[in-house]
C-alpha positions as CSV (number, residue, x, y, z in Angstrom):
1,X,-25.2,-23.4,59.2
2,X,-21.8,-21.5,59.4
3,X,-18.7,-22.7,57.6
4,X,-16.1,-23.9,59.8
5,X,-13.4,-21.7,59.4
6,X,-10.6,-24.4,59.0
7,X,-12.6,-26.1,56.8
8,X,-11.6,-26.5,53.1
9,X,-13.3,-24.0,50.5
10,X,-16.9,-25.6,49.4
11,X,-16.0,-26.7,45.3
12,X,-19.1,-24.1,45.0
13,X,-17.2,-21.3,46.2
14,X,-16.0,-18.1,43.5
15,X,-12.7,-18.9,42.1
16,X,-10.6,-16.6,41.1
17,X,-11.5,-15.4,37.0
18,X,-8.1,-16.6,36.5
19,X,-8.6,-20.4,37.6
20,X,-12.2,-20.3,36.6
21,X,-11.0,-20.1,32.8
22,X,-12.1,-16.4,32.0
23,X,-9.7,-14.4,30.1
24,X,-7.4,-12.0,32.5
25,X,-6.1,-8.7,30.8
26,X,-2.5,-10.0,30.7
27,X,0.8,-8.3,29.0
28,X,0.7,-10.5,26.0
29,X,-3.2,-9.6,25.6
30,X,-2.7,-5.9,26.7
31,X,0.3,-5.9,23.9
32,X,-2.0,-7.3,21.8
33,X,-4.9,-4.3,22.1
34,X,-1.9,-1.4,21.8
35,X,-0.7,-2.9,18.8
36,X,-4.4,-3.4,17.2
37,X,-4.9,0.5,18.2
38,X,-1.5,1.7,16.9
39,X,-2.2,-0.2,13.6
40,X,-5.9,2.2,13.5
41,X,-4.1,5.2,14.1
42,X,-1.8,4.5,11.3
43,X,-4.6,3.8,9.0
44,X,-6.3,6.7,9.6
45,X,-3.7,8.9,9.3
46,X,-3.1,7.4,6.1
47,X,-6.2,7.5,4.9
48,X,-6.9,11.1,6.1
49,X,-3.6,11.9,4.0
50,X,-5.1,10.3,1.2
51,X,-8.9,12.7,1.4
52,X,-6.7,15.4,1.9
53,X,-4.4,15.7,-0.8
54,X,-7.5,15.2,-3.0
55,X,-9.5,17.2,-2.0
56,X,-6.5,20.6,-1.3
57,X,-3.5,19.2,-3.2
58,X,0.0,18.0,-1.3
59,X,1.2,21.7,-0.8
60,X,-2.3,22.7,1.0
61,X,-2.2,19.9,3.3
62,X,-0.6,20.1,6.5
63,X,0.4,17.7,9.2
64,X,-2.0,19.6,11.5
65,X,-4.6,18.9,9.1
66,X,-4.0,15.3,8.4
67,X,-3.4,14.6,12.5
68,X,-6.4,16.4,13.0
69,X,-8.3,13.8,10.5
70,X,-7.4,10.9,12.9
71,X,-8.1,13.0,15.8
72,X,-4.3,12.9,17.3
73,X,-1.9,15.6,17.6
74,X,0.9,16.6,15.3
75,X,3.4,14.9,18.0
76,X,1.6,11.5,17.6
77,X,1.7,12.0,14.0
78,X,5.9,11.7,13.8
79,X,5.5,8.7,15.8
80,X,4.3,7.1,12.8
81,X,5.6,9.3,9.9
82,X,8.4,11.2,9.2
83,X,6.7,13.7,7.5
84,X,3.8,14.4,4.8
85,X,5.7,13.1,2.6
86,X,6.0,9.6,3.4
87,X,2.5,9.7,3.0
88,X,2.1,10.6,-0.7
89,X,1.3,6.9,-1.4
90,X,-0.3,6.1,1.8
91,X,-0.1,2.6,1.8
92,X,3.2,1.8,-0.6
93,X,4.0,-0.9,1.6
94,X,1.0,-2.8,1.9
95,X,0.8,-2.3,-2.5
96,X,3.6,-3.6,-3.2
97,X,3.6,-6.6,-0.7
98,X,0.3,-7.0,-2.5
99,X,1.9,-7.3,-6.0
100,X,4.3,-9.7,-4.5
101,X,2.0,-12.0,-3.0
102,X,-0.2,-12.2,-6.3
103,X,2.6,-12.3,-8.6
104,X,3.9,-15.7,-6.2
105,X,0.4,-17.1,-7.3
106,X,0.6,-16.6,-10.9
107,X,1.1,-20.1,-13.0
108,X,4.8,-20.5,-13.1
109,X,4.9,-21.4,-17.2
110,X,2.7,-18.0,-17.3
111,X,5.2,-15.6,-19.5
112,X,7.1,-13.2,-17.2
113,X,5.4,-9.9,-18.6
114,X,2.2,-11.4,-18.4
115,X,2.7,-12.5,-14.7
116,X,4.0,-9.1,-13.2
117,X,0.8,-7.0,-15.4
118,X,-1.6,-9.3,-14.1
119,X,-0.2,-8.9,-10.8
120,X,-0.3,-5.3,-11.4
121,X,-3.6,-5.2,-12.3
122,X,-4.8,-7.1,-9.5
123,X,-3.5,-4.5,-7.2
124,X,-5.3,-1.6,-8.7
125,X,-8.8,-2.4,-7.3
126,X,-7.9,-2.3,-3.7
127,X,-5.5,0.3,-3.6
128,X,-7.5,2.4,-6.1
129,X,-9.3,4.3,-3.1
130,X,-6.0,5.8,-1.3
131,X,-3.1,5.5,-3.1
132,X,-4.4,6.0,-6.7
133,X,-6.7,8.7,-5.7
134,X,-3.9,10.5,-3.7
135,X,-1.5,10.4,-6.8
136,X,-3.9,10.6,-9.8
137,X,-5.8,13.8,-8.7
138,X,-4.9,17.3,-10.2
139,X,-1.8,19.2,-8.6
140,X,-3.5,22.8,-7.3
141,X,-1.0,24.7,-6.0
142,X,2.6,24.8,-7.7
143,X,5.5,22.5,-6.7
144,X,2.8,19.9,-6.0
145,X,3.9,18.1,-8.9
146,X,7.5,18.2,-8.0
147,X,7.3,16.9,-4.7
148,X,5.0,14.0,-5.8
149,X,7.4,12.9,-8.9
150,X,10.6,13.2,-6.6
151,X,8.7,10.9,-4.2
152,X,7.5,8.4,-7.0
153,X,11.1,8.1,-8.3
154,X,12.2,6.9,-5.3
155,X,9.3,4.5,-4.3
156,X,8.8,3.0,-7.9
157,X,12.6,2.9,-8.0
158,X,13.2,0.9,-4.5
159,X,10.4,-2.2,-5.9
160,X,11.7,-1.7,-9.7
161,X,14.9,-3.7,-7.6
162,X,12.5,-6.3,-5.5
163,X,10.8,-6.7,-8.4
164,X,13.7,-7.5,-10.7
165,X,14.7,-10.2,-8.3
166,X,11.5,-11.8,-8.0
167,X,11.1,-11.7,-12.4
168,X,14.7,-13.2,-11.9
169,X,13.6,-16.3,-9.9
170,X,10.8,-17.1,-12.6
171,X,13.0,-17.4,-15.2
172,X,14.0,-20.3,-16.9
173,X,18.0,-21.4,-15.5
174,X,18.8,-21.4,-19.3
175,X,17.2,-17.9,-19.8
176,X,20.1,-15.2,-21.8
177,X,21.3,-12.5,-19.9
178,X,18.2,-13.5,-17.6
179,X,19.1,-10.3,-14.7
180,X,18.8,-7.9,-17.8
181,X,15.9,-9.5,-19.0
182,X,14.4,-9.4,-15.7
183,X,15.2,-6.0,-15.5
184,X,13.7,-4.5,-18.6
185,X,10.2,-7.0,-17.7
186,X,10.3,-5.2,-14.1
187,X,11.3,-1.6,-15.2
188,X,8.9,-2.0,-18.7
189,X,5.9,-3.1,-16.2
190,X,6.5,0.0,-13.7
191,X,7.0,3.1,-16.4
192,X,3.4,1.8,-17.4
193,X,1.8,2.2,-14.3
194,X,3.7,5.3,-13.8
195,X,2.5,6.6,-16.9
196,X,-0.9,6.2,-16.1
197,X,-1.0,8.1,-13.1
198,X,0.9,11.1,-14.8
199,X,-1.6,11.1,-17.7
200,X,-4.5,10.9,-15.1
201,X,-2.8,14.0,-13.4
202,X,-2.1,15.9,-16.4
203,X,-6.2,15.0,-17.8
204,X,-7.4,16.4,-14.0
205,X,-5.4,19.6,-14.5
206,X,-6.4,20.4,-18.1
207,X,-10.4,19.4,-17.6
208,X,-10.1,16.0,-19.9
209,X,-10.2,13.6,-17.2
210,X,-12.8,11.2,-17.5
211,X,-13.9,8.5,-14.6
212,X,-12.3,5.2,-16.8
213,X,-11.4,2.4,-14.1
214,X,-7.6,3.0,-13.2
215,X,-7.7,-0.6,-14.1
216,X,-8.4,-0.8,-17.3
217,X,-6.2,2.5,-18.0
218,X,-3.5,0.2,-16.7
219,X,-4.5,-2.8,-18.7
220,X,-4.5,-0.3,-21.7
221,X,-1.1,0.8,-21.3
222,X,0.1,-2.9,-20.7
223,X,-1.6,-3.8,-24.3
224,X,0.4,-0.9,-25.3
225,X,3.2,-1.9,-23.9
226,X,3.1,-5.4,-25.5
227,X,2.4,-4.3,-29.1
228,X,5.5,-2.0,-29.0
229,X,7.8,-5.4,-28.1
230,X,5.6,-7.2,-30.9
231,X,6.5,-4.6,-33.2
232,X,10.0,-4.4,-31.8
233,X,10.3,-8.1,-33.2
């Protein structure tokens, strides 16, 4: 029997994907799936930086190269980067947001030494893949070693200060000269790590490296560190 054609729709009738409940690619969706891609490109770029500088050194790694990795071209690259360079510690920002975050959930009677290494330490394992790799192995072609200090100057130096402020806050109201004691705690914790990764360079490029943990070469140097201010006393 035909439908009259004034009649109403029949309730059985197709609605339209939009009234029947089914998702519809929208702006805030479509938004949504560009920023989830961007945020893939950006991690394989990084890690591509990371395999690269490994495996060829900084100086024979180019931005052709490391694009190539993540299958984009060098113009997409300098949409994310500013150069090779920001990419010697691929993932700085998501480290030290790391260190943050675990150093908020350290006990807060935990001494303040003891709460930034163990924060410290508990960054090592998950970064140990890209970032430590990228900045531990061996220098091959000259100025390598250079380029990567100048860049961990400024990086270590830029969370030395957000890490000052954040020793500050833990520390007792009553605490002495508590910004300079927050200081040497912040600064102390960092030259540490940094001297593990230039004595892990310096073993790769003289043959004595050895495949110890990073972490416990950093919780080596942080024993270290706490018997020189025991003997200091």
């Amino acid at each position: 029997m035909n439908q009259d054609p004034a009649a109403p729709a029949s309730a059985t009738a197709p609605m339209p994907e939009s009234a029947s409940g089914a998702s519809e690619p929208g702006p805030e969706s479509e938004s949504g799936l560009r920023e989830r891609k961007k945020e893939r490109t950006r991690t394989l770029l990084r890690e591509g930086a990371a395999a690269l500088f490994a495996e060829h050194g900084f100086a024979g790694t180019t931005v052709a190269d490391i694009a190539a990795c993540a299958n984009v071209s060098e113009r997409t690259f300098f949409r994310y980067f500013e150069s090779k360079e920001a990419l010697l510690l691929p993932d700085s920002v998501d480290l030290f947001a790391y260190v943050e975050a675990e150093l908020a959930r350290r006990p807060p009677h935990e001494p303040p030494l003891d709460a930034v290494c163990n924060a410290l330490i508990a960054a090592v394992a998950p970064f140990a893949a890209s970032s430590l790799t990228a900045l531990t192995h061996s220098v091959a072609i000259a100025g390598d070693e250079r380029v990567v200090a100048a860049q961990l100057v400024q990086l270590f130096a830029d969370f030395e200060d957000r890490l000052t402020l954040i020793v500050l806050n833990r520390l007792p109201a009553d605490t002495p000269e508590a910004d300079l004691r927050a200081g040497v705690i912040a600064g102390a914790a960092l030259s540490a790590v940094r001297a593990v990764l230039r004595t892990q360079r310096r073993r790769r490029a003289n043959g004595t490296f050895t495949d110890t943990p990073p972490a416990s070469l950093v919780l080596e140097a942080f024993a270290m560190l706490k018997q020189i201010g025991s003997a200091a006393q």
